[in-house]
C-alpha positions in Angstrom: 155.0 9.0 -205.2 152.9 11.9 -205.4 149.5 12.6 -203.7 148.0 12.7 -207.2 149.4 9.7 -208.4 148.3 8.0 -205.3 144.7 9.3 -206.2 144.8 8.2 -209.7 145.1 4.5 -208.3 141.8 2.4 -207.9 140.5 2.3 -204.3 140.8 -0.8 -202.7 137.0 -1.3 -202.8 137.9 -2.0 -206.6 139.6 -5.5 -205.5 136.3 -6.3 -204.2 133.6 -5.9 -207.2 132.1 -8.6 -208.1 133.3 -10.0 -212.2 130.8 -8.4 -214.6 130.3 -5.0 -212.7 131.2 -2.0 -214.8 133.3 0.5 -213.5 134.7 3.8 -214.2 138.7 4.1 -214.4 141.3 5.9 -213.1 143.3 8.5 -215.4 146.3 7.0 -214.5 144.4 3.3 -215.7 143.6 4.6 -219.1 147.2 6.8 -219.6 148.8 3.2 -218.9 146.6 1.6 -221.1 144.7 -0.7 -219.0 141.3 0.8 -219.2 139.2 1.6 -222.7 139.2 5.4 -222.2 136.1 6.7 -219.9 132.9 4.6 -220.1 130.2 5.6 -222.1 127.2 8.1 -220.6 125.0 6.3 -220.4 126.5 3.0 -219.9 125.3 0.6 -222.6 122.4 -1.0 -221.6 123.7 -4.5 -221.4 126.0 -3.3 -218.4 123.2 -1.4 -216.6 122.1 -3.3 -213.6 118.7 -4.3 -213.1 116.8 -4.5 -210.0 114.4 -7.2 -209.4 112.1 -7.3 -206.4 115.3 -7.4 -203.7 117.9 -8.9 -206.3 119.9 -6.4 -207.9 121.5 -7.8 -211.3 125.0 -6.3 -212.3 124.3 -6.9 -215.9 121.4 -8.1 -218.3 123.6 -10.9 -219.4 122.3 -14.1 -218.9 122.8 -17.7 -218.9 119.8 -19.4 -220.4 119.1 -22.8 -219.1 120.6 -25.3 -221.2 120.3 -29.2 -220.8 123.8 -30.9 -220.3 122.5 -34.6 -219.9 125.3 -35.8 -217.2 123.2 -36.6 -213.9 122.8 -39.3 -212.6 119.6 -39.8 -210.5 118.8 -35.9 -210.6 122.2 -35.7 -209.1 125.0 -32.8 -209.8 128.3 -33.8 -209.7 132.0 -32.2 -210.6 130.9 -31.3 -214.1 127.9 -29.7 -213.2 130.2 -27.4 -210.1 132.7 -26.7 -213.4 130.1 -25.4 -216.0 128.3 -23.2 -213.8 130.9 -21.8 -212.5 132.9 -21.1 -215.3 129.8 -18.6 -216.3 129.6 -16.6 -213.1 133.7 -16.4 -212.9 133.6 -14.5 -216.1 131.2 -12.1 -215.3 127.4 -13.4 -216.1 124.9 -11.5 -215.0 122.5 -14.6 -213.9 123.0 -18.6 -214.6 120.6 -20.8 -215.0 120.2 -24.4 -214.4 118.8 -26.4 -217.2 115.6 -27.5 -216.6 115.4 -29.7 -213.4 112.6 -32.3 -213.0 110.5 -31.8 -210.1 109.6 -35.7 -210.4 111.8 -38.5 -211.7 109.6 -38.9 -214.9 109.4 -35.3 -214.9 112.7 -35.2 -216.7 113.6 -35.1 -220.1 116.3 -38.5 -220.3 117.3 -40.5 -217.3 121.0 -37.9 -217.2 118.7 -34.5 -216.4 119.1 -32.7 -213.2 116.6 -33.2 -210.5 114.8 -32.2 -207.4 112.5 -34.2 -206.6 114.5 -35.3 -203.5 115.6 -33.9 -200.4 118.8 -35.5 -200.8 119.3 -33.0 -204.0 119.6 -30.5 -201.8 123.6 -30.4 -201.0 124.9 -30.8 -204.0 122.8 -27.7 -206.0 123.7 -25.5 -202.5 127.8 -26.3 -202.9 127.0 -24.7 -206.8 124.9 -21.5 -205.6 127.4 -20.9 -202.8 130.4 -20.8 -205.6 127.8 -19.1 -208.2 127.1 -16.1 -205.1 131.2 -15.7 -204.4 131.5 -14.2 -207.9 128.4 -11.8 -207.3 126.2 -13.5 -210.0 122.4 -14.2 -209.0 121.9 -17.9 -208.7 118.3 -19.1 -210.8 116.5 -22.5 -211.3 114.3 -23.8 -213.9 111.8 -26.4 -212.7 110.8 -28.6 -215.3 108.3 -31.2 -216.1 108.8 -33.0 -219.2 105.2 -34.6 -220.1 105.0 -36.2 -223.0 108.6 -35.9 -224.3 110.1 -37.6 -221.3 112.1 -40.8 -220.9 114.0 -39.9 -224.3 117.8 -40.3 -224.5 120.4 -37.4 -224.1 120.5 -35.7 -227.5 124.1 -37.1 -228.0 122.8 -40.7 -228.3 120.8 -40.0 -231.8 123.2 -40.5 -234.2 123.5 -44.4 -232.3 119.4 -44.8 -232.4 116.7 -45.1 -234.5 114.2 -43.5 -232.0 114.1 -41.1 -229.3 112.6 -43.9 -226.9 115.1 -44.5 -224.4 114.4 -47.8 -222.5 114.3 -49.2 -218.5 117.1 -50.4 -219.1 119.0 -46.7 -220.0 117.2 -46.1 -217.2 114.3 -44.4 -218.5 110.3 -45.0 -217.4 108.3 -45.7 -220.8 105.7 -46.9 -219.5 104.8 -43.9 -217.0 104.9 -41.2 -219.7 102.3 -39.0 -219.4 100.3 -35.3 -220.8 97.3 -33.5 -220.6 96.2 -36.2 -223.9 97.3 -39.6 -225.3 98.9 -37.6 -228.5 102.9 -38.5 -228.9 104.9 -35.7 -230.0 105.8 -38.4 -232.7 106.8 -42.0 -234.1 109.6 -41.7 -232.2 108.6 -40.6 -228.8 106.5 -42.4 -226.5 102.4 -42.4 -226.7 101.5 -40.6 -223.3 98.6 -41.7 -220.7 96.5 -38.8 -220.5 96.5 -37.3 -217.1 93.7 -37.7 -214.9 93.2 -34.9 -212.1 95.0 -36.3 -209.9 97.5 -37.2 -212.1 97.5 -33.0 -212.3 97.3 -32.0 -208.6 100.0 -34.4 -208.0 102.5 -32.5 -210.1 101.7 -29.0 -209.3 102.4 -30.3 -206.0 105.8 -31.1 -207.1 106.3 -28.2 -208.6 105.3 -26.4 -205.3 107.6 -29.0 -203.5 110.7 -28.5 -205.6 110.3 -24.9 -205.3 110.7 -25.1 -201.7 113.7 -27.2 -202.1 115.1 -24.9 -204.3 114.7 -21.8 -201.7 116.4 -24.6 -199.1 119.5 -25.0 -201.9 120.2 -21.4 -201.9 118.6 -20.0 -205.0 117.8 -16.4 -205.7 115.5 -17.3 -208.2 112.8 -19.9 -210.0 111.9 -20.3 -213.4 108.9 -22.3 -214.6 109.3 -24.3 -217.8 106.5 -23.4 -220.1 108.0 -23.6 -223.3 110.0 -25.9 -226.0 106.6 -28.3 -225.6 107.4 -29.7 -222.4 104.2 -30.5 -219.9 103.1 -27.0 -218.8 103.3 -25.9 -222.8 101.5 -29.2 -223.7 98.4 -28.0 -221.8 98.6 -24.3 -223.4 98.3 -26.3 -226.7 95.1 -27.1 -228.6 97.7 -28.8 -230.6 98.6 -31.2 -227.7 96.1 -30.6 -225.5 92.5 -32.5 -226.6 91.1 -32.6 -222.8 87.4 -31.9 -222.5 87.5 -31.0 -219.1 88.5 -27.8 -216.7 91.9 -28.4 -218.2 91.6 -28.2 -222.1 89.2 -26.4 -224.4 88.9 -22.9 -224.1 91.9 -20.3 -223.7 91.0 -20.4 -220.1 90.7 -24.0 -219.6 94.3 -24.6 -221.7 95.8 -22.4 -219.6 94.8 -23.0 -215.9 97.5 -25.6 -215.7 100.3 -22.9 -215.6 98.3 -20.2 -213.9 97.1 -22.6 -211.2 101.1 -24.2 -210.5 102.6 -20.4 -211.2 99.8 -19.7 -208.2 100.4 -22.4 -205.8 104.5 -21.8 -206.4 103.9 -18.1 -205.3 102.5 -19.0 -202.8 105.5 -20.9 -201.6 108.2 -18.7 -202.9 109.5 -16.1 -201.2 107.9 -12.9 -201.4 111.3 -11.0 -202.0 112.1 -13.4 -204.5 111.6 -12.9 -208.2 109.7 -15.9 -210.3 110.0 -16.2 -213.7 108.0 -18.2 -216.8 109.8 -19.2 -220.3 106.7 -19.9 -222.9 107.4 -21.0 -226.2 105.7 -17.6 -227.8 104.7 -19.5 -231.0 104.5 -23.0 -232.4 105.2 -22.1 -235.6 101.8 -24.3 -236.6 99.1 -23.3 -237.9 96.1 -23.8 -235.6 98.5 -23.6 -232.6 99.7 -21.6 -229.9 100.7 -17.9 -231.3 101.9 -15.1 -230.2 98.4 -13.2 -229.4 98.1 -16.1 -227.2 101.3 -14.9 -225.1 100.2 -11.8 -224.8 97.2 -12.8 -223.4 98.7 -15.2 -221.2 101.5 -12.6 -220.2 98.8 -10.3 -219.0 97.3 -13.0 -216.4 101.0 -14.1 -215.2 101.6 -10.7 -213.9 98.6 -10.6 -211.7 99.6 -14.0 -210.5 103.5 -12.4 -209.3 105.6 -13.2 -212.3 107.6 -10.7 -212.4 110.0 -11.5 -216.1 108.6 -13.8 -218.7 111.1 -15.6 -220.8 110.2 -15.7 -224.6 111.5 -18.7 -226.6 109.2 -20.2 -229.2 109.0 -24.1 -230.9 109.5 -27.3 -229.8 105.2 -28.9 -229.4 105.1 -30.0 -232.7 107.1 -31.5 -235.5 105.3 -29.9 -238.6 107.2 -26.5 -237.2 108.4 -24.4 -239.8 110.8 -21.9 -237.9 112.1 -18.8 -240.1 115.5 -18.9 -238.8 118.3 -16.3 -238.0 119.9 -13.8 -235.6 118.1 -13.1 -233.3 114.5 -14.8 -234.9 112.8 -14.9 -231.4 113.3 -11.3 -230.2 110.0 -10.2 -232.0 107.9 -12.0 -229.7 110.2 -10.8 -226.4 109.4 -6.8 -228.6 105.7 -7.5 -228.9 105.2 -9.0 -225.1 107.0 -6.0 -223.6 105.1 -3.4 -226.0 101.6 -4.6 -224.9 101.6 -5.7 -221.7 103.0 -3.2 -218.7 104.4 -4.4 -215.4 106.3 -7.3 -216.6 109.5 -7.8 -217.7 111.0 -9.6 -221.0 114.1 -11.6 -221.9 114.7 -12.0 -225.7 116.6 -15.4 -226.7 117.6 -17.1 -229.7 120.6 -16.7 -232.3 121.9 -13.4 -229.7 125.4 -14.0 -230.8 127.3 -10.7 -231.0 128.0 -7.6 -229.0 126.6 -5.5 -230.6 123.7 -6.7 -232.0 123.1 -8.0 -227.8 123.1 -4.1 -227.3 120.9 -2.8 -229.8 118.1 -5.5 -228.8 117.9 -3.5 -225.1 118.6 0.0 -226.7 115.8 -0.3 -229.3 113.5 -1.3 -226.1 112.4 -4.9 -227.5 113.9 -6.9 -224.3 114.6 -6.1 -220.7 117.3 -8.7 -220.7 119.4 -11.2 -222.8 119.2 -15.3 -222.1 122.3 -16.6 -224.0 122.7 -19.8 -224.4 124.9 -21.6 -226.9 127.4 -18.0 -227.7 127.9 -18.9 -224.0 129.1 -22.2 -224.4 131.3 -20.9 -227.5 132.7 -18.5 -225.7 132.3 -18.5 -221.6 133.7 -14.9 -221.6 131.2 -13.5 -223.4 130.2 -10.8 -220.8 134.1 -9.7 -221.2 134.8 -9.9 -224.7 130.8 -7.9 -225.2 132.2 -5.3 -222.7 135.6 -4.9 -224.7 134.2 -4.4 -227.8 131.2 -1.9 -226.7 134.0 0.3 -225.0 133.1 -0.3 -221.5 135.6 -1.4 -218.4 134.1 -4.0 -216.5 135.7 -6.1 -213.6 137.2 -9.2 -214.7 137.8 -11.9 -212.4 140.8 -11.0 -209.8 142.5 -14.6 -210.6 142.1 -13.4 -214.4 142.8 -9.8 -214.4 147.3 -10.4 -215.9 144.7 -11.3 -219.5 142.9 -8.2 -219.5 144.6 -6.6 -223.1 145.7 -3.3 -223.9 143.0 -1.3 -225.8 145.4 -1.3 -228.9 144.9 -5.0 -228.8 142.0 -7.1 -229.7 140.5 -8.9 -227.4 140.7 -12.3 -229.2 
């Protein structure tokens, strides 16, 4: 064998990036036909890594949180070690926990993840260790779910005639509480409105669970502000009918997330990014819109948010969403055009390659929360790579699969 061909192989260091990583081939990897030809200049922006106080991302393909209802007592367990996995083997960027209650009535049915527990702890660090050995950065969404709480897992409805899930599911109807006594609807629970202590008590939790989360492993923490779960119940003059500190005003509706985004901060590691998902709009008239992001956006950076996470929907039932690809990436295009010093993610109907690309290229997101395309299609970071032209590292225990360019992919 010949110094050159010798050359043309990959260097060992190759064998080592992480799944997800672009690289640039060898001549004698694209004459064989295992590489697409030279990668793009610039890179696609999909594929460009992203920085993040000390995390560096090796893509802006993420895993949005998604609930998966198969706790038990805030517990993970085999399924929860095989679905997050299977994301960070194939190359994702970041993944996300669904939202994990910070108190036992904090979550959303009696099968949610929790943390409310020091005996949580284990089990979420055996996931981030296994999430970490395929170079992907490990995040956490810390949850409350107010008024919509003690509900049953959404694959239960078809048996039910209400939401309500019961004691003896396993559920707590009678301590369901929000910022008012106004239920979401017939079908949920009427909520105790919360008295301040009621509200010091769960930004303490909040504060608590974050510290649990750092102690599990995790590179990062989202707040749940969105989808009209406690922290967006209090942003809402929809939900939200307090007359005191809490409810009222802008200011007043709002100090329940800046105060807990605050006292988290506090908590969380300085090198360590935080991040906030708002529902950008209700879709109701009279309710929370997106000026009212905006504003809120601009207050959340001073407080050390560094990405906000812009979904929309979910307070109110009288919602009328205008649906389609990508519906919500106006609001993530409107955040990051007016307010400087924080960055966006875009979510919602992001299903393709292509159109995943363009969002970043045409500058209306920083980065890309995926959530169902993901469970469609686990590989989506590797089949997005194949079709925009780029070579990426696939997993070593996957790499006999990766087709010649004159194939498709699938």
């Amino acid at each position: 064998m010949s110094n050159t061909e010798l050359k043309a192989k990959p260097s060992l260091e190759r064998y080592f990036v992480a799944p997800g990583t672009a690289f640039e081939p060898t001549e004698a990897e694209i004459q064989n036909g295992f590489a697409l030809g030279k990668n793009p200049n610039p890179l696609p922006k999909v594929f460009q890594p992203l920085k993040i106080r000390n995390y560096t991302f090796k893509n802006r393909i993420w895993v949005s949180p998604m609930c998966m209802y198969s706790s038990e007592d805030g517990f993970t367990n085999d399924f929860h070690m095989s679905h997050y996995s299977q994301f960070a083997i194939r190359g994702a960027g970041l993944v996300m926990t669904e939202a994990t209650g910070v108190l036992p009535e904090g979550r959303i049915t009696p099968n949610c993840l929790g943390i409310w527990k020091d005996e949580h702890i284990d089990g979420l660090r055996r996931i981030v260790n296994h999430v970490h050995k395929y170079g992907a950065v490990a995040g956490m969404q810390l949850g409350h779910s107010g008024r919509k709480g003690s509900t049953i897992p959404l694959g239960m409805i078809q048996y039910r005639d209400t939401m309500r899930a019961t004691e003896e599911d396993g559920a707590w109807p009678e301590d369901v509480y929000g910022p008012s006594a106004i239920a979401f609807d017939a079908s949920h629970c009427t909520p105790r409105e919360m008295t301040l202590d009621d509200i010091d008590r769960v930004q303490q939790a909040f504060v608590d669970a974050a510290v649990r989360a750092g102690k599990a492993g995790f590179d990062l923490v989202e707040l749940h502000g969105a989808h009209g779960y406690l922290l967006f119940e209090f942003l809402s003059p929809l939900s939200n009918q307090r007359t005191d500190k809490y409810g009222g005003s802008f200011e007043n509706r709002t100090r329940m997330l800046i105060e807990t985004v605050r006292r988290v901060r506090q908590v969380w590691p300085e090198d360590k990014p935080l991040f906030v998902r708002i529902s950008s709009s209700e879709w109701v008239e009279g309710g929370w819109d997106i000026d009212d992001t905006v504003a809120l956006a601009k207050l959340l950076v001073n407080e050390g948010v560094d990405l906000i996470d812009c979904s929309s929907g979910g307070n109110d039932p009288r919602q009328k969403i205008t649906n389609g690809p990508g519906y919500q990436v106006p609001f993530a295009e409107k955040v990051k055009r007016e307010v400087s010093g924080l960055l966006v993610g875009a979510v919602g109907l992001i299903t393709e390659s292509h159109q995943a690309n363009e969002i970043l290229e045409d500058g209306k997101a920083d980065v890309l929360f995926i959530a169902r395309e993901f469970l469609r299609n686990p590989s989506f970071v590797l089949s997005t790579a194949h079709e925009l032209g780029v070579n990426i590292k696939w997993p070593i225990q996957y790499e006999r699969a990766i087709l010649k360019p004159k194939y498709k992919f699938f």
